[in-house]
C-alpha positions as CSV (number, residue, x, y, z in Angstrom):
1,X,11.4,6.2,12.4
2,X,11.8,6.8,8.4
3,X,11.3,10.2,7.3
4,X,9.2,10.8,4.0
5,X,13.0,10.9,2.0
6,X,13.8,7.4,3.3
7,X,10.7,6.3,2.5
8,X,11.3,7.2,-1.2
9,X,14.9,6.3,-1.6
10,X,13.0,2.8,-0.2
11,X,10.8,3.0,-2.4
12,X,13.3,3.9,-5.3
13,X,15.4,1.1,-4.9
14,X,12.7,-1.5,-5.0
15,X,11.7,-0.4,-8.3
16,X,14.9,-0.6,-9.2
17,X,15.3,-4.1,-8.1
18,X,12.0,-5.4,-9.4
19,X,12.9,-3.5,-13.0
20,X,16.1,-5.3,-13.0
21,X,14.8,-8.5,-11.9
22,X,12.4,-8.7,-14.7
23,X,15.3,-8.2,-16.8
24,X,17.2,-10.6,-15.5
25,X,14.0,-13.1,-15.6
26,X,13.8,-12.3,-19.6
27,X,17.4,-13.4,-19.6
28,X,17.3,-16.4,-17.7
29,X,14.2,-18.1,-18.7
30,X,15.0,-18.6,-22.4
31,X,17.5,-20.9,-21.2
32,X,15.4,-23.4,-19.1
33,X,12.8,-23.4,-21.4
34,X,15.4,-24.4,-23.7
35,X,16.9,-27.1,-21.5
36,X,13.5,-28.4,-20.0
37,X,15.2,-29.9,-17.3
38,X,16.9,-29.1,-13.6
39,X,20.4,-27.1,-13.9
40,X,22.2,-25.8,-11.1
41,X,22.8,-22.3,-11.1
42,X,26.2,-22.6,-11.4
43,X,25.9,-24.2,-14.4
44,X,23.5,-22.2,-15.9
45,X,25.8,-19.2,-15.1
46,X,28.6,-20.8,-17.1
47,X,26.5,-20.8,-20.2
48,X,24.8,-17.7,-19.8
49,X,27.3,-15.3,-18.6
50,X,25.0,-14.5,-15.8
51,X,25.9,-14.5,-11.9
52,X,24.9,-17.0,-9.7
53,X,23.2,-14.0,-7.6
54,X,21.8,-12.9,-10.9
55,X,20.2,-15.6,-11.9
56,X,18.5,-16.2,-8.5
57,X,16.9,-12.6,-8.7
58,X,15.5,-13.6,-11.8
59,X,13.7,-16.6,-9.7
60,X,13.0,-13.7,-7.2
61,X,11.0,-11.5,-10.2
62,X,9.7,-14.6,-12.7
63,X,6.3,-14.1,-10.4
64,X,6.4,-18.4,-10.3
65,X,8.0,-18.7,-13.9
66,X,11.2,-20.2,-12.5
67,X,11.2,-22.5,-9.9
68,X,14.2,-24.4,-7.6
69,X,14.7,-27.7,-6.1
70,X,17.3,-29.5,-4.7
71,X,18.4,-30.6,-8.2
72,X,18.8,-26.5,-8.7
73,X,16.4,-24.4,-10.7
74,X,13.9,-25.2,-13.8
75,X,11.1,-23.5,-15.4
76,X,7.5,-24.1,-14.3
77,X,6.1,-25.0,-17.0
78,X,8.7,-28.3,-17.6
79,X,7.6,-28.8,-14.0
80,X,5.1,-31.3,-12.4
81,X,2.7,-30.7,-10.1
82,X,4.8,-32.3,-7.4
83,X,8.1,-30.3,-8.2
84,X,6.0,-27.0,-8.1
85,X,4.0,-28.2,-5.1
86,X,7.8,-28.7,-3.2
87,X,8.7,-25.3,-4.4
88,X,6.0,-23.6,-3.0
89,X,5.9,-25.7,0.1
90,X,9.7,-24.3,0.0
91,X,9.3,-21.2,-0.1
92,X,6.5,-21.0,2.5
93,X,8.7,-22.7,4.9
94,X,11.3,-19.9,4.1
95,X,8.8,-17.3,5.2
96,X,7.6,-18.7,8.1
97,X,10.8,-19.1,9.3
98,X,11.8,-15.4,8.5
99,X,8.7,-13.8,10.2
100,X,9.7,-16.0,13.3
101,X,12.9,-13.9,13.4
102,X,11.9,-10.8,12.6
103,X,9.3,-11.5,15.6
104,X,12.2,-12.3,17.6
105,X,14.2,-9.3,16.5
106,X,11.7,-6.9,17.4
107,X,11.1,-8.5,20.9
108,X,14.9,-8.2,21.3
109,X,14.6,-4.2,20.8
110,X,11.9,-4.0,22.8
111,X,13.7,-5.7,26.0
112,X,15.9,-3.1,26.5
113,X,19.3,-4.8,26.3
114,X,19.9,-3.3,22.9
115,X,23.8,-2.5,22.5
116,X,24.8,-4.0,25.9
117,X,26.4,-7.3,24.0
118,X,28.9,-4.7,21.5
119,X,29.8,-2.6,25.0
120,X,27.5,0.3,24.9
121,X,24.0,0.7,25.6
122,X,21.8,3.0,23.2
């Protein structure tokens, strides 16, 4: 159970992540609308200066701006309809997938073998 100080620390560094994101997006987008096509984010790190985990919270915070693909990542709006149909199809698949574990997470903690695999029980 999270007391009200988690909570806000929580809440805190969200913020924090979203106002940085947005920064990072301002960054990074220049640059693909520039290119117009796919670059890997390796690439575009090379040329930017940016990290590879930077660039990819920029994708996090572009709210659909910058997109990825299995040729790497490209702003929407050089997209087609396809490339931002596959993202989104993507991305879904990614959550889905995530709220499955998280499912099975919590029906773990609820079974009461928590701790017995690291040789203690809680």
């Amino acid at each position: 159970m999270h007391d009200l100080a988690d909570i806000l620390k929580e809440a805190d560094a969200d913020a924090r992540d979203r106002v940085e994101g947005e920064r990072l997006c301002s960054e990074v987008l220049p640059w693909l609308k520039m290119s117009g096509k796919w670059i890997t984010r390796e690439d575009l790190a090379k040329q930017s200066g940016l990290s590879a985990r930077e660039i990819r919270q920029a994708g996090e915070y572009s709210r659909g701006a910058i997109i990825f693909g299995q040729a790497g990542i490209r702003s929407a709006e050089s997209a087609t309809r396809d490339e931002l149909q596959a993202c989104a199809d993507a991305l879904q698949s990614q959550a889905d997938k995530n709220r499955r574990r998280a499912a099975d997470v919590r029906a773990y903690l609820h079974s009461g073998f928590i701790g017995t695999y690291a040789g203690k029980a809680s």
